[in-house]
C-alpha positions as CSV (number, residue, x, y, z in Angstrom):
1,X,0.0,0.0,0.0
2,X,2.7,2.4,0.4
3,X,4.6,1.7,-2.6
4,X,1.8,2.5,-4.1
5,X,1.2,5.7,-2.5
6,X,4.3,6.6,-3.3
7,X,4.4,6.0,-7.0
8,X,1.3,8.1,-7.1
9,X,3.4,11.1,-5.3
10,X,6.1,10.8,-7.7
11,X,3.7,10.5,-11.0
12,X,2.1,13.3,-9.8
13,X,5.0,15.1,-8.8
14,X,6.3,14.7,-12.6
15,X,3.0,15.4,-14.0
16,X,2.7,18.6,-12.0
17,X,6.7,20.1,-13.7
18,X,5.1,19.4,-16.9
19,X,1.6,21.3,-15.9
20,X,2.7,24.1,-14.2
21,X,5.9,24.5,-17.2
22,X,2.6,25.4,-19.7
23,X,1.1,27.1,-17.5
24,X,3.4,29.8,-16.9
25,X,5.2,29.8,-20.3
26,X,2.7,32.6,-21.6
27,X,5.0,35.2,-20.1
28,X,7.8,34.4,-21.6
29,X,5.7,34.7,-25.1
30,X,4.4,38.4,-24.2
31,X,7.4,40.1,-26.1
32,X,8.3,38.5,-28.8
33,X,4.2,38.8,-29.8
34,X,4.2,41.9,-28.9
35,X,6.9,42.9,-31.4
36,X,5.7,41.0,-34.4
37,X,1.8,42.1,-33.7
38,X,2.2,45.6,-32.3
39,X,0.5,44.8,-29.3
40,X,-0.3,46.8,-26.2
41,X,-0.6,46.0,-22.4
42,X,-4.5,46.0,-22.7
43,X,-3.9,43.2,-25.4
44,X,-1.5,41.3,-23.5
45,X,-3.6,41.6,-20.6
46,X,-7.0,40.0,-22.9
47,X,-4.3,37.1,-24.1
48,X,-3.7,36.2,-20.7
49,X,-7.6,35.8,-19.9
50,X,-8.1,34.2,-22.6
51,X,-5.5,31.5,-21.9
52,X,-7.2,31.0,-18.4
53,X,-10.7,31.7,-18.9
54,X,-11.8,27.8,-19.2
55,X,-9.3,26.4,-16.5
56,X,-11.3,29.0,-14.3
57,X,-14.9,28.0,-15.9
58,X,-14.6,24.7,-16.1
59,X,-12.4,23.1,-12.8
60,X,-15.8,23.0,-10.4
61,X,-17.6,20.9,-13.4
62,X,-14.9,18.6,-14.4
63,X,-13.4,18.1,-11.1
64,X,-17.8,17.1,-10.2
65,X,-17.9,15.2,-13.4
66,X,-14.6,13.0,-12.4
67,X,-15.7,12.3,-8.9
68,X,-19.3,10.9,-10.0
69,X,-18.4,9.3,-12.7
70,X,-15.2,7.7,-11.6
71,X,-13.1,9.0,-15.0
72,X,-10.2,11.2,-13.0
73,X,-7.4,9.5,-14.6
74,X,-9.1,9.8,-18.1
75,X,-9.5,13.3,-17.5
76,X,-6.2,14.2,-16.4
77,X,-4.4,12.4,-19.1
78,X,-7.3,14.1,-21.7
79,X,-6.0,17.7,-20.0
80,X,-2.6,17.2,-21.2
81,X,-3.9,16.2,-24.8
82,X,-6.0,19.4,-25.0
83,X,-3.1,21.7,-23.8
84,X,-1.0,19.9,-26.2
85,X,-3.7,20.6,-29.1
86,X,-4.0,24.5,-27.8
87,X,-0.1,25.3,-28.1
88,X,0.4,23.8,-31.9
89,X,-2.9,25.8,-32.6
90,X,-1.4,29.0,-31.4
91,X,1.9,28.2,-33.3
92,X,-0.4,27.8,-36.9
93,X,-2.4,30.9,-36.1
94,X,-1.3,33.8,-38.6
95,X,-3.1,36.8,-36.4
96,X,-3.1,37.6,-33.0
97,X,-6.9,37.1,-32.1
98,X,-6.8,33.9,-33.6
99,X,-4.6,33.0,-31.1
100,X,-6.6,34.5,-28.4
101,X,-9.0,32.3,-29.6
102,X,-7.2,29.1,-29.7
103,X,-5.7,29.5,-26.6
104,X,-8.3,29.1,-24.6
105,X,-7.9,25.0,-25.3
106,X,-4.9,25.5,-23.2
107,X,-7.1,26.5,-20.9
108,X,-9.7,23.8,-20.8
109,X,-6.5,21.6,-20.5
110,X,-5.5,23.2,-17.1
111,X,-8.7,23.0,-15.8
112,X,-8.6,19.0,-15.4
113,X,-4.9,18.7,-13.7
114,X,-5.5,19.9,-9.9
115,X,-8.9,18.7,-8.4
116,X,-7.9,14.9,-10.0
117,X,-4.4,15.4,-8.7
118,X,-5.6,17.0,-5.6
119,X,-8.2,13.8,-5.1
120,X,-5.3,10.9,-5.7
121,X,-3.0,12.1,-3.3
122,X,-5.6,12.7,-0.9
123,X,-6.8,9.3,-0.9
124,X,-3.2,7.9,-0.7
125,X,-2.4,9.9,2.1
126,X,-5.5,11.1,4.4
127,X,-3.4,11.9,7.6
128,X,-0.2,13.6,5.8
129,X,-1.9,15.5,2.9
130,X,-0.5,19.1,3.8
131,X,2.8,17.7,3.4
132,X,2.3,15.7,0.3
133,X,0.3,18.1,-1.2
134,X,3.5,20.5,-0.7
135,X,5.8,17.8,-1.9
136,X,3.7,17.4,-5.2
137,X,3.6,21.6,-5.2
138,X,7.4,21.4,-5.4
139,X,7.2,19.7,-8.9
140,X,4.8,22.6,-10.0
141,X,7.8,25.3,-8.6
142,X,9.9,23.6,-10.7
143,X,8.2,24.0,-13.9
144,X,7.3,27.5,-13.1
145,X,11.2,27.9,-12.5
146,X,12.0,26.3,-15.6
147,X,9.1,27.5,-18.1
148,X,10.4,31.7,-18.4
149,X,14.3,30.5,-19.2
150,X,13.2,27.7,-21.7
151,X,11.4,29.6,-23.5
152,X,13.1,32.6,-24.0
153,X,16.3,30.7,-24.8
154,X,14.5,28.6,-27.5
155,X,12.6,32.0,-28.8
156,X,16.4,33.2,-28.9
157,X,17.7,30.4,-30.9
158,X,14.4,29.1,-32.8
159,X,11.8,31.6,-32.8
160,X,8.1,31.6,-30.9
161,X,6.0,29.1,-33.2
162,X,9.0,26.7,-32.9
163,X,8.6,26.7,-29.4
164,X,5.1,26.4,-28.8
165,X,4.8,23.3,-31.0
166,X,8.4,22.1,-28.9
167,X,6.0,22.3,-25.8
168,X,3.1,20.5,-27.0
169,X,6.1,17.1,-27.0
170,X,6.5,16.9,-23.2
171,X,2.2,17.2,-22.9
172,X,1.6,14.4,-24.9
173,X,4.1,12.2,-23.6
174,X,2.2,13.3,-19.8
175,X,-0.8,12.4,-21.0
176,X,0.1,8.7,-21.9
177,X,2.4,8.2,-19.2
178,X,-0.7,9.3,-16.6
179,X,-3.2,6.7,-19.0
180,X,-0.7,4.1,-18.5
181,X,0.0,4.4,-14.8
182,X,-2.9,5.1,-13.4
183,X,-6.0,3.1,-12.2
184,X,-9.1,4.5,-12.9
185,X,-11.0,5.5,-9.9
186,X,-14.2,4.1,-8.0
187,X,-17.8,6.2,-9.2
188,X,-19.7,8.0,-6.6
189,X,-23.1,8.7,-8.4
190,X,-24.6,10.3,-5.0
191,X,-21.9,12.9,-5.6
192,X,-24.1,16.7,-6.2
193,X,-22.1,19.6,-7.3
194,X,-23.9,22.1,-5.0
195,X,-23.3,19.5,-2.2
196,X,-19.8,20.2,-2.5
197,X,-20.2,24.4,-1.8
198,X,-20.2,25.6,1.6
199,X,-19.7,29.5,2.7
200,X,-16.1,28.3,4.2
201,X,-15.2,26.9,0.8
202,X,-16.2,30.0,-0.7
203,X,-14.1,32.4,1.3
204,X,-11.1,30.5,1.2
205,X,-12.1,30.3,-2.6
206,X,-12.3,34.3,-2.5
207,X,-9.4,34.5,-0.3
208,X,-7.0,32.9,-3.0
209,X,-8.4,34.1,-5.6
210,X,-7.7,37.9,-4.6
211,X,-4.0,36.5,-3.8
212,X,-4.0,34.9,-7.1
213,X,-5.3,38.2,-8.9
214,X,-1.9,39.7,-7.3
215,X,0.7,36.8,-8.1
216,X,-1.2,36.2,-11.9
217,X,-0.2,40.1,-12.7
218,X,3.0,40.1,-11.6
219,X,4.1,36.8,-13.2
220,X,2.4,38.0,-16.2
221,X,3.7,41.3,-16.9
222,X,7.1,41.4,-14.8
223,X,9.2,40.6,-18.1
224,X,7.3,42.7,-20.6
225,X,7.9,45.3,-17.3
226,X,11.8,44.6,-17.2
227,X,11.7,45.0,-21.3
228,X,10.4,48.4,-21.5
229,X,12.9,49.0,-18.6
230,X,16.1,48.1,-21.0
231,X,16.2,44.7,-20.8
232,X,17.5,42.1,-23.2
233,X,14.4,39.6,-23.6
234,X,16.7,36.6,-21.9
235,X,18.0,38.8,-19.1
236,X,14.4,39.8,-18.3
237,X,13.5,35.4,-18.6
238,X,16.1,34.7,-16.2
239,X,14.8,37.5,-14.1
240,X,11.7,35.7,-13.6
241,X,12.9,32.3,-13.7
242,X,15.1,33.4,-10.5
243,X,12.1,34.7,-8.7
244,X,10.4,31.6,-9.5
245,X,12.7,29.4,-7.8
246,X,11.7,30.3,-4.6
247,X,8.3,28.8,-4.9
248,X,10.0,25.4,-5.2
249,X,10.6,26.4,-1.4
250,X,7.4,27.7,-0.9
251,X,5.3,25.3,-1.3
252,X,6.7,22.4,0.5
253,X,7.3,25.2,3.5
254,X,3.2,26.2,3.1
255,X,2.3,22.2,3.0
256,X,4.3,21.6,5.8
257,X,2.4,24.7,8.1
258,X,-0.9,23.4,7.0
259,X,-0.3,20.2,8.8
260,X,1.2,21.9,11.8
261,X,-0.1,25.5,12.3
262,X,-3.8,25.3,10.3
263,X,-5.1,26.8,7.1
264,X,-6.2,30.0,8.3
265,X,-3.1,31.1,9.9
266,X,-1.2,30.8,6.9
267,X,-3.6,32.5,4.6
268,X,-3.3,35.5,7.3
269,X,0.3,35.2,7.0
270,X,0.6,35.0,3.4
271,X,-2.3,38.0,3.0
272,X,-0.5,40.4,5.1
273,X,3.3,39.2,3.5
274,X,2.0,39.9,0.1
275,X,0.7,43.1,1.1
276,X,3.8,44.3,2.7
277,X,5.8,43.3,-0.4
278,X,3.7,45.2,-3.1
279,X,4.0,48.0,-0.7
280,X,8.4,47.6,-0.9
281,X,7.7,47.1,-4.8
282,X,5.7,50.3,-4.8
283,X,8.4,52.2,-3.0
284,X,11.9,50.7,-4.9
285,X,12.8,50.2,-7.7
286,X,16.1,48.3,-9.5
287,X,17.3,45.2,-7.9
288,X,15.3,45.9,-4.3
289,X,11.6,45.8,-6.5
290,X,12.6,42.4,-8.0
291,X,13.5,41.2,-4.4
292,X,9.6,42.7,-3.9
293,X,8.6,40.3,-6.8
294,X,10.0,37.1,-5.2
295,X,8.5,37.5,-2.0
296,X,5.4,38.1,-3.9
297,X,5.9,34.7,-5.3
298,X,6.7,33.1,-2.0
299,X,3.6,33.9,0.0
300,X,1.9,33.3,-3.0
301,X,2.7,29.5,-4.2
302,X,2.9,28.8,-0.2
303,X,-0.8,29.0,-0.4
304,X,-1.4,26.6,-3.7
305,X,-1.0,23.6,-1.1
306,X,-2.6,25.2,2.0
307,X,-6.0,25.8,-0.3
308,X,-5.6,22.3,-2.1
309,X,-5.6,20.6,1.8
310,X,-8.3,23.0,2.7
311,X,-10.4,21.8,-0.2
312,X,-10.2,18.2,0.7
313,X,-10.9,18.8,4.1
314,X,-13.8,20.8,3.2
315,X,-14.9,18.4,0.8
316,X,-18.2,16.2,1.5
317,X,-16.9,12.5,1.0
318,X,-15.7,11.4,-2.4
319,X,-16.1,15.1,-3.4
320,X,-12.6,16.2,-3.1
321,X,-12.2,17.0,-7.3
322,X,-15.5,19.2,-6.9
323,X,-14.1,21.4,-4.1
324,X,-11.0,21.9,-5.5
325,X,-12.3,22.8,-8.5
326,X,-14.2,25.4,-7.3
327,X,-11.5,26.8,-5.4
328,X,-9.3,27.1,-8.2
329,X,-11.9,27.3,-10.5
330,X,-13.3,31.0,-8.7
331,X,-9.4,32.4,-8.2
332,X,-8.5,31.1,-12.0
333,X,-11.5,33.4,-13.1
334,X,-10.7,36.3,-11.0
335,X,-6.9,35.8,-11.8
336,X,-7.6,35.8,-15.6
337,X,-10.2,38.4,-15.6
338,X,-7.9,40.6,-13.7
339,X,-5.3,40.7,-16.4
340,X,-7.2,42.9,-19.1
341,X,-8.1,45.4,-16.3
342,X,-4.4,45.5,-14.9
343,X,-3.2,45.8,-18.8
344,X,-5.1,48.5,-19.2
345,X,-4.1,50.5,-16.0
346,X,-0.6,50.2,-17.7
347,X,-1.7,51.9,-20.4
348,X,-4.0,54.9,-18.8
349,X,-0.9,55.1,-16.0
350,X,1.8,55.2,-18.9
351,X,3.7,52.5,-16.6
352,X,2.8,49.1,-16.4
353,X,4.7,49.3,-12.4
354,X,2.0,51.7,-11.7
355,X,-0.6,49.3,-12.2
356,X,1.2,46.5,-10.4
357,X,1.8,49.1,-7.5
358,X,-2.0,49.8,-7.6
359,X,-2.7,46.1,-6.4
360,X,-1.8,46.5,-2.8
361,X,-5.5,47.6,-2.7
362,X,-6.4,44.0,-3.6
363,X,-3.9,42.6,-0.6
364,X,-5.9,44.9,1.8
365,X,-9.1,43.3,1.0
366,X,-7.6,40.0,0.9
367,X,-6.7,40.5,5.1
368,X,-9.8,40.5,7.1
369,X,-11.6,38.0,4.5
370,X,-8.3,35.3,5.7
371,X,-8.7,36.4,9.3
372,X,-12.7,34.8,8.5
373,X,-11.6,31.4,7.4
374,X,-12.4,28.7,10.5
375,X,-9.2,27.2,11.7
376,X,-10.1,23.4,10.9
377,X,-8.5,20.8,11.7
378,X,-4.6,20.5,12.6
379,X,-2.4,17.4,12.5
380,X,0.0,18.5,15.0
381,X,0.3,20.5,17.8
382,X,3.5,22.8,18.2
């Protein structure tokens, strides 16, 4: 039983790199389509809805639809298919709302990885799943680490349709690696998709999603930022793939204080850290903003295991995909929609720093909703 606990960890430790790679390549594609479609922040910012929109929309139904039915590993392993499908259709597109348009498969292929992954581990591990969860979230900081330099090394060398279709290779080889591994999981037909909503599961929902609304625009727009600034395109990558790294710390670290110190206490922790470090981005610039950036990044992939474990604890039984998918379903949404309106700040502020500096409004909101959240269950006592 163990051994096979374990080689669902470490599948879904490898499937996460892959995921979470895709998912935060985008930014790394921001200036070089910029350049050859004369785009502006405002367009940017409607690209980077677009290619969240479904993962948003979608997670509560499919994450519902794979708990009553019994089909998570079939929809997992179709996730990495459609993402596959929505990167070579963005490389074919010749104009730059076609690609809007086609990116939004990418999306509906995000929206199936975390409530199945979420529900696997889970199960495998009821009484340790902060920890695990934070161990699988460390494969996820990795491909956020790796996704900005990859990309804007292969754009350098190759160009940017080369290296969408380049990414659609490790997707498909995810996909039947998870169909082959896996076994299929048991249906629950009593399962109800309102059954798995509660007011708690909404504030924490609301909670992460404002977080997310701050960590989405920053990742999103801090090379494009460093650009406009004088950077070379693969100085401002490696920029962001340094900040990055520290989420492969964070999110073990945030797992880890789950099990020990409760939900609610990190999401205070992490509301009021991510406040104080738009406020030091707001008031420095240079290196000292970028040091602003990755604590930005810390507090907020500490709290991508902390809200997966409060999920499943919230969770009616066998619900677990449902109430992860609407916790990442509600902050993708209000992460994605926020990137059009933070675009277009850039432009009425003539700086796109302004606008990120603007968001510490969001962080003060964010506060008193986390001080709100129950404090649940903890494992163990300090």
């Amino acid at each position: 039983m163990k051994h096979k606990a374990n080689s669902i960890l470490l599948t879904f430790v490898g499937a996460h790199i892959v995921n979470d790679f895709y998912v935060t390549v985008l930014p790394a594609f921001l200036p070089a389509l910029a350049d050859e479609f004369g785009l502006d922040y405002t367009e940017l910012g409607v690209l980077s809805f677009a290619f969240t929109l479904l993962s948003g929309v979608m997670q509560p139904a499919i994450g519902h639809h794979a708990d009553r039915r019994g089909k998570r590993r079939a929809v997992v392993a179709f996730g990495f298919m459609m993402g596959a499908a929505g990167f070579v259709s963005m490389a074919a597109s010749p104009n730059f709302w076609l690609i809007v348009a086609v990116s939004s498969l990418c999306g509906l292929g995000g929206a199936t990885y975390h409530p199945q992954a979420t529900a696997f581990i889970v199960e495998a591990y009821p009484a340790d799943r902060g920890r695990m969860l934070g161990i699988h979230g460390w494969g996820g900081s990795v491909g956020h680490f790796l996704a900005p330099a990859v990309v804007t090394l292969s754009i350098a060398a190759f160009d940017w349709r080369t290296s969408m279709v380049a990414i659609a290779v490790p997707l498909v080889l995810t996909s039947v690696l998870l169909r082959s591994t896996l076994e299929e999981t048991v249906p629950n037909p009593a399962a109800r998709l309102k059954g798995a909503l509660s007011v708690q599961l909404l504030l924490v929902a609301g909670t992460f999603g404002l977080l997310s609304v701050v960590l989405r625009s920053f990742l999103t727009f801090s090379v494009k930022m460093l650009v406009d600034e004088g950077w070379e395109n693969t100085s401002a990558g490696a920029a962001l793939t340094v900040i990055l790294l520290v989420g492969a710390i964070a999110q073990p670290v945030g797992g880890r204080l789950f099990d020990r110190i409760g939900g609610r206490t990190v999401f205070v922790g992490a509301s009021v850290g991510t406040a104080l470090s738009v406020g030091l981005f707001v008031l420095s610039s240079g290196a000292l903003s970028l040091v602003a950036i990755g604590c930005i990044a810390f507090f907020g992939f500490a709290l991508f295991p902390v809200s997966l474990a409060l999920a499943s604890q919230l969770a009616h039984s066998g619900q677990t995909g449902a109430a992860v998918g609407i916790i990442f379903g509600m902050s993708g949404l209000m992460s994605a929609a926020a990137q059009p309106v933070v675009g277009a700040l850039g432009e009425n502020f003539g700086s796109i720093r302004s606008a990120l500096g603007s968001l510490i409004v969001v962080t003060v909101v964010a506060v008193p909703m986390a001080l709100n959240i129950d404090k649940g269950h903890v494992s163990v006592e300090l």
